[in-house]
N, C-alpha and C positions, 0 to 999 in steps of 0.2 A: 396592897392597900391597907393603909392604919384605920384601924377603927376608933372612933370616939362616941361614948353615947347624946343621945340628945333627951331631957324628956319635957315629956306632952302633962302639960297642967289637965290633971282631974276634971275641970270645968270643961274642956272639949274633950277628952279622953274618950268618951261613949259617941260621940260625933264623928270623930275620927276615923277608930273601929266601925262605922259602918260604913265608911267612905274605904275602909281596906276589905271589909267584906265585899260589898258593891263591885270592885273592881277587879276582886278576886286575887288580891294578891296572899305573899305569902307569909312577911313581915313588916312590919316598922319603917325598916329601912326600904323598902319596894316601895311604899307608899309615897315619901317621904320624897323619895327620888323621880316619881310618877308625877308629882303634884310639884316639884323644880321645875321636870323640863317642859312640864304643860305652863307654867311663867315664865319661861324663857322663849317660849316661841308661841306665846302670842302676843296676838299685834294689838288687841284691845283689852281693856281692864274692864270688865261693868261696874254702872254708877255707885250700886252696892256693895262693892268689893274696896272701890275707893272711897267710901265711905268711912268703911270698916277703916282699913288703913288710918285715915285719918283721924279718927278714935282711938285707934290705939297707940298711936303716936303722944296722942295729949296726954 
C-alpha cells in the first residue's frame, strides 16, 4: 500500500485529536480511516452534518 499524506487544517486539528483520543486510536491514518467507513455504511446523514456540507461547499 502507497502512502500519501493528507493534512488537517489547524482550525480542527485539536477537534480531531480528540476525536482520535476518544476512540483510542493510534494515528492519523486509523482515524481518518475510522471516520470513511462510518460514511460509508451509513444509511442516514444528520441534519447538522448536512448542513455543515452544504457550508462548506459555498
Amino acid at each position: 500500500m502507497s502512502r500519501k499524506s493528507a493534512m488537517i487544517e489547524e482550525s480542527i486539528k485539536d477537534e480531531f485529536n480528540i476525536v482520535k483520543e476518544q476512540l483510542k486510536l493510534k494515528n492519523d491514518t486509523d482515524t481518518i480511516s475510522f471516520l470513511l467507513s462510518l460514511y460509508k455504511e451509513s444509511k442516514e446523514i444528520p441534519k447538522a452534518t448536512v448542513e455543515l456540507l452544504i457550508e462548506l461547499q459555498n
